[in-house]
C-alpha positions in Angstrom: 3.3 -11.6 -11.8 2.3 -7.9 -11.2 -0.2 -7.0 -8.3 -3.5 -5.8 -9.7 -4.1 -2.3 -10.1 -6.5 0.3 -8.7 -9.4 0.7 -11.2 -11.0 4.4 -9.9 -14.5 4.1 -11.3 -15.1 0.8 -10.0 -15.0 1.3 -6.3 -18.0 0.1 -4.3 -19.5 1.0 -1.0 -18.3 -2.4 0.2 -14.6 -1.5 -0.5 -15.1 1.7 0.6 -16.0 -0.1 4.3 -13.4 -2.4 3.8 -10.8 0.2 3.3 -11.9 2.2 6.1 -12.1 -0.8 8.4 -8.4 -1.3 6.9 -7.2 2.1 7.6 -8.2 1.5 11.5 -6.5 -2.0 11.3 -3.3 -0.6 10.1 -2.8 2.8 11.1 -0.2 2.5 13.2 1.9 0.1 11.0 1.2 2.0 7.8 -0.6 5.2 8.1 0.7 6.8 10.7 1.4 10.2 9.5 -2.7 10.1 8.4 -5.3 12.0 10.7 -6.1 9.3 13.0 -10.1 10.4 12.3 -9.4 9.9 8.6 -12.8 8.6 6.6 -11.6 7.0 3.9 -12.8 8.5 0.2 -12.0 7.1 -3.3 -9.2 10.0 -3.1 -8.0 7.8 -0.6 -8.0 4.6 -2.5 -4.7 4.8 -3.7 -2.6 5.5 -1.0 -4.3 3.0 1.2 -3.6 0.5 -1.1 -0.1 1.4 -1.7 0.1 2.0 2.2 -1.0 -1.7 2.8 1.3 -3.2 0.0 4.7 -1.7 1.4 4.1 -2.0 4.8 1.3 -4.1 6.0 3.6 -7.5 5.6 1.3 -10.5 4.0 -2.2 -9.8 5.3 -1.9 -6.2 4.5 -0.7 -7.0 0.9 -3.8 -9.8 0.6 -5.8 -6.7 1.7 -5.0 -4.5 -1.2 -5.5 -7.4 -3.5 -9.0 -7.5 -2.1 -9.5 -4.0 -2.7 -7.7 -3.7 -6.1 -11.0 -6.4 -7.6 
């Protein structure tokens, strides 16, 4: 079974927050080569989420699920 994919135009202000709030959770684990100050924008989306998936081990990937609907 595939992971869901990121749908662009369907991004809401509460997985915006969530993906911020992700970005502080795993920034040292995942996005550590990002600006540690980094506010997350849609443009942002899909790195975060493929970020999360590679390297943030089960919770990260249940993360980007949670993002993904």
């Amino acid at each position: 079974m595939q992971a869901p994919r990121f749908q662009e135009k369907n991004i809401s202000m509460e997985q915006l927050a969530l993906a911020q709030e992700a970005f502080l959770q795993f920034r040292t684990r995942c996005f550590w080569f990002l600006r540690p100050d980094l506010r997350v924008t849609i443009a942002d989306f899909p790195l975060i989420i493929r970020g999360l998936r590679l390297n943030g081990g089960r919770a990260g990937f249940a993360l980007a699920d949670r993002l993904c609907r």
